[in-house]
C-alpha positions in Angstrom: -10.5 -88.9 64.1 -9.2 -91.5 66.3 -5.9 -90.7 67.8 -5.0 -94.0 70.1 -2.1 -95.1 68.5 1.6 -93.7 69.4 4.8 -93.2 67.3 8.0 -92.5 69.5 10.5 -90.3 67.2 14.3 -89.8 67.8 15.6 -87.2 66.1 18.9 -85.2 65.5 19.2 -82.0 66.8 18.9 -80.4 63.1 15.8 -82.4 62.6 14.0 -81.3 65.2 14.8 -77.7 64.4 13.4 -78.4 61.4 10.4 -80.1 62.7 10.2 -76.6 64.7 10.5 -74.3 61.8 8.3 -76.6 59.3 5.5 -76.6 62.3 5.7 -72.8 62.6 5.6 -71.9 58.6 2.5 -74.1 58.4 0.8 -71.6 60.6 2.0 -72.2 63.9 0.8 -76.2 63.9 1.9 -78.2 66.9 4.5 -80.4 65.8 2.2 -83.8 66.8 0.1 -82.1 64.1 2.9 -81.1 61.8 3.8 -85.1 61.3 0.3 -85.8 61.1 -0.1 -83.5 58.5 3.0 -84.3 56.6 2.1 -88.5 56.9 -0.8 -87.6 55.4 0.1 -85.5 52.6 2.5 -87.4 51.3 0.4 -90.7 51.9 -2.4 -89.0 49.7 0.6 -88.5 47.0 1.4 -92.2 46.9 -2.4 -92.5 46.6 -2.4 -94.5 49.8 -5.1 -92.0 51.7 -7.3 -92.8 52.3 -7.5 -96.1 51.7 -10.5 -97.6 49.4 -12.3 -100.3 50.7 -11.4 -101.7 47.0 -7.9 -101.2 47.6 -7.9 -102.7 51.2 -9.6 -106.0 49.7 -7.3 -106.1 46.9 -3.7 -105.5 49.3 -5.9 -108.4 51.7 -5.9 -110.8 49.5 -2.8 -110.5 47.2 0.5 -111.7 49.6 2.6 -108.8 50.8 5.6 -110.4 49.1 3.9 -111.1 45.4 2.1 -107.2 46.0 4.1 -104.6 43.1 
């Protein structure tokens, strides 16, 4: 898996505790890999991961705006 692209996070001091706590129920995860994890869990819920190639032509050439 590529990993090249970066996500700065600022967080409130109860968030990151949570972050923390989350990272260490789910087995001791770093927590880089605990929002990893949790994008892509809840982006395979919305049914957005992965992504089908069908899907990718379809949002490509259907306007952002006019998309449901």
């Amino acid at each position: 898996m590529d990993r090249s692209e970066r996500l700065g996070l600022v967080l409130s001091p109860r968030e990151k505790d949570a972050v923390r706590r989350l990272a260490e129920v789910e087995g001791g995860l770093s927590q880089a890999a605990l929002v990893r994890r949790l994008i892509r869990r809840e982006a395979r819920r919305l049914g957005l991961w992965p992504r089908s190639a069908t899907r990718s032509q379809e949002s490509a050439e259907v306007p952002k705006d006019e998309q449901p």
